[in-house]
N, C-alpha and C positions, 0 to 999 in steps of 0.2 A: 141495624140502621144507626145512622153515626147521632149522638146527639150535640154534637160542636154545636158551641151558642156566636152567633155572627159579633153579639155584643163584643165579645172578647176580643174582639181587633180594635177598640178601640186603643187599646196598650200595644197590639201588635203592632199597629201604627206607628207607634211613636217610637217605639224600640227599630222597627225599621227605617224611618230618618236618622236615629243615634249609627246604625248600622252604615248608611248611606255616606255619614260625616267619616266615619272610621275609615269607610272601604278609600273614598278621594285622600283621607289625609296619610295613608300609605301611600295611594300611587304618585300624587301632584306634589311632589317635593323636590323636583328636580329645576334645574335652568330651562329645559327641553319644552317650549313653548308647546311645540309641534303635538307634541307627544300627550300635553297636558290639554290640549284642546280636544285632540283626538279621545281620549279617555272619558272628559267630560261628557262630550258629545253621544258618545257611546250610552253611557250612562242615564241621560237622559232621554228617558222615553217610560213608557206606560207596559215596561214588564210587569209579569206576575208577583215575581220575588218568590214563586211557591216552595222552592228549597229552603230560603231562607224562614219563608213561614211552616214550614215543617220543623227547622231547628228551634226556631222560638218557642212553637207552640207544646212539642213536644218537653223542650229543656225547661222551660216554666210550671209544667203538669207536675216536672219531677223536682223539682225545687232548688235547681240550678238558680243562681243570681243572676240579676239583670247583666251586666258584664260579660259571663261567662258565654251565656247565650248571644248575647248580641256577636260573640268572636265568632263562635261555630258557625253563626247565619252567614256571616261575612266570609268567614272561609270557605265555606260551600259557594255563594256566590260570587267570589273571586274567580273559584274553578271553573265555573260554569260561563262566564263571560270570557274568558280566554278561549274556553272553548269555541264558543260563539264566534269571535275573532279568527281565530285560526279555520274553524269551517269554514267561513264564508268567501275567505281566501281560497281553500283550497277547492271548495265547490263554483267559483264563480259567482255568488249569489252578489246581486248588486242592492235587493232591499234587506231591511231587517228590521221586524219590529212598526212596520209603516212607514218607516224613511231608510233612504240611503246607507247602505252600508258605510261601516265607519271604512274600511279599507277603500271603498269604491268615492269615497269622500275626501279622504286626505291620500295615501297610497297604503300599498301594500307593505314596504317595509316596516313603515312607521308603527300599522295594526299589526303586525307580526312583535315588533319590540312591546308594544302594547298590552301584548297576548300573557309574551313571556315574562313579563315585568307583574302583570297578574296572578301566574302561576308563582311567582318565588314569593311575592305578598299572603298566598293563601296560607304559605307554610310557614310564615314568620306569625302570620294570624293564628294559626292555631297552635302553635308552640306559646305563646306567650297568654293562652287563654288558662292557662291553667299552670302551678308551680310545677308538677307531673304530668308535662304530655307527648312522651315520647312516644307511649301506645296511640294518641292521637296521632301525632306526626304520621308514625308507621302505615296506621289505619289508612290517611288522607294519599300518603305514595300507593299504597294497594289499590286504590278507587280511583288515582289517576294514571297507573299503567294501564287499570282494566280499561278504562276512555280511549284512551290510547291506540290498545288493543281493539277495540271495535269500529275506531275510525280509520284506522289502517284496513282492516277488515271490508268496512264499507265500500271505501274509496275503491280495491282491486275487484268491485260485484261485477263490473262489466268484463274483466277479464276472467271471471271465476264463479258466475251464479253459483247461487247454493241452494240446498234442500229446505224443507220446514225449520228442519233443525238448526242449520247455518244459521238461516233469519232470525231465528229468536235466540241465537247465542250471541248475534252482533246486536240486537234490540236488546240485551243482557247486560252486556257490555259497554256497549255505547251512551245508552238513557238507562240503562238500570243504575251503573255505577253512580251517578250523581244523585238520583232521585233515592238512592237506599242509605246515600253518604249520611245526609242530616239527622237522620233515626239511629243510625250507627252511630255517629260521634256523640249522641246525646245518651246514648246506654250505656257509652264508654266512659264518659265524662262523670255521669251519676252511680258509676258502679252497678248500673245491671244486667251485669255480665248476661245471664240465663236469659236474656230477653233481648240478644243480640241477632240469631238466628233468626227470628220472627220481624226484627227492622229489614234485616236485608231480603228476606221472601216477598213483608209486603213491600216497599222499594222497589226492589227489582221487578214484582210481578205487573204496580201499576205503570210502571218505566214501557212495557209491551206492551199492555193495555192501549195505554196514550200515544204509542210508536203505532201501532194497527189502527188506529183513527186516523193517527195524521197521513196516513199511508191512502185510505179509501176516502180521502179528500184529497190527494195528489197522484189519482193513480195518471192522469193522464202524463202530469205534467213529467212524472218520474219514469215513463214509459220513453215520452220521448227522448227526455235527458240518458237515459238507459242504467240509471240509477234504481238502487236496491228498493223495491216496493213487495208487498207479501202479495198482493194481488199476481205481480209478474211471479215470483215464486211459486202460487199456486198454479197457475197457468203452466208451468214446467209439467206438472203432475197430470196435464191433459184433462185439466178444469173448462170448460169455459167460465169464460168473465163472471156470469151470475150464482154458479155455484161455485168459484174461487171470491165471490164476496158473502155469500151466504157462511164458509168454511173460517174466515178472515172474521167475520163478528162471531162464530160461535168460540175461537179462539178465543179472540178481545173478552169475549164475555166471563169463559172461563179465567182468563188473569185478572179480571177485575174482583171476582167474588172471592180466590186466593189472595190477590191486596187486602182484602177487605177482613177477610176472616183472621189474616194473621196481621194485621192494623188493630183489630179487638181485642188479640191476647196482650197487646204490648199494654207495663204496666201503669197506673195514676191515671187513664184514660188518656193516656200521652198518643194513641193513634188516630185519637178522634179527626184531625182537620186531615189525615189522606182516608180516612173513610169519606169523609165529606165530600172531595177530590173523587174520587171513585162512584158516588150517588152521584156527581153533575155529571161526567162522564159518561154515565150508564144512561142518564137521559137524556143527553145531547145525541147520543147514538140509538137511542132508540126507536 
């Protein structure tokens, strides 16, 4: 059981607005009105930030300086909002976050130059977080081919369903890769090494976890769109509906207790806040 103390956001907080300042004053530096409204816009809204509070919480446990940490937050959440950007394009999604899609708002191009102007900031982010960070840099292209890799994936499910194992190699891939990133760059950054294996397990394992919720909260809608759902995957297997959601939690559950256990070995109690992440999870679905 995670003991993350809630108190501890009050610093989180405040590192996350210093985060917020950094992430605009890379992007908004241009003439490109367009572009900088679109960015803003994007930006404000009522996300989680949970990558980014995984890289703080984690990098402060280990004794990373305020600075340092605040980079990796920001570089993770660069990735992760390009991403955003660029699925919602290529999914068609017109909301995001409660309002209007930022492409569905200004256009398509604009959120695509938007997208990509995020991803080359994430890598100037974490190149300058540190005098040595070429194993970061490396690390961050490795966790954005694999994205890559599973949104490519995703996008051909209607011409190419896949088996159990497809599905949780593109939930792997797609949501593992960012959600393993922040625990990763933070072992890397603090030198521990032998406790790099255990960020990307738990990462990746809650990455599925939270992919098979969000999935048996959209089976309909992902049915009809004929988008990749574990429910439709289970159904391939000659489930019906109720024991392909019965089979779909007893998965989720097993990747949550995997999050969780190798979240406990990581060292300084740096996996406390996705254990935490994992206990709301496990009772939001239960």
């Amino acid at each position: 059981m995670s003991t993350y103390d809630a108190q501890a956001d009050i610093k989180i907080e405040a590192l996350l607005r210093k985060m917020d300042a950094l992430i605009l004053n890379k992007l908004c530096r241009t003439d490109a009105k367009k572009l900088n409204d679109l960015i803003i816009y994007h930006f404000d809204s009522n996300a989680s930030c949970a990558r980014a509070r995984l890289a703080l919480t984690a990098g402060l446990a280990l004794g990373l300086s305020d600075n340092r940490c605040i980079a990796l937050a920001a570089g993770c959440e660069l990735i992760h909002n390009a991403s955003l950007l660029h699925d919602d394009i290529q999914d068609g999604d017109t909301q995001r976050r409660g309002k209007e899609a930022a492409w569905s708002r200004f256009d398509k191009s604009t959120a695509m130059c938007a997208g990509t102007l995020m991803l080359s900031a994430a890598f100037d982010t974490i190149h300058q977080s540190q005098p040595d960070s070429h194993r970061l840099v490396s690390h961050l292209h490795q966790r954005t081919a694999d994205l890559i890799c599973g949104q490519t994936l995703d996008l051909s499910y209607a011409a190419q369903p896949v088996n159990l194992e497809g599905y949780l190699n593109i939930a792997t891939l797609k949501s593992g890769s960012l959600l393993a990133l922040p625990l990763e760059l933070v072992m890397i950054a603090s030198q521990q090494n032998n406790a790099l294996t255990d960020a990307t397990i738990a990462g990746q394992s809650f990455a599925v976890a939270y992919q098979i919720a969000d999935d048996l909260n959209d089976v309909h809608d992902d049915q009809t769109r004929g988008t990749c759902n574990i429910i439709s995957v289970l159904e391939q297997l000659h489930l019906d509906k109720t024991l392909a959601t019965t089979e779909a939690m007893h998965v989720m559950q097993t990747h949550l207790l995997k999050a969780e256990t190798h979240a406990a070995q990581l060292p300084a109690h740096s996996g406390e806040f996705l254990m935490s992440l994992c206990g709301k999870l496990s009772l939001e679905e239960a």
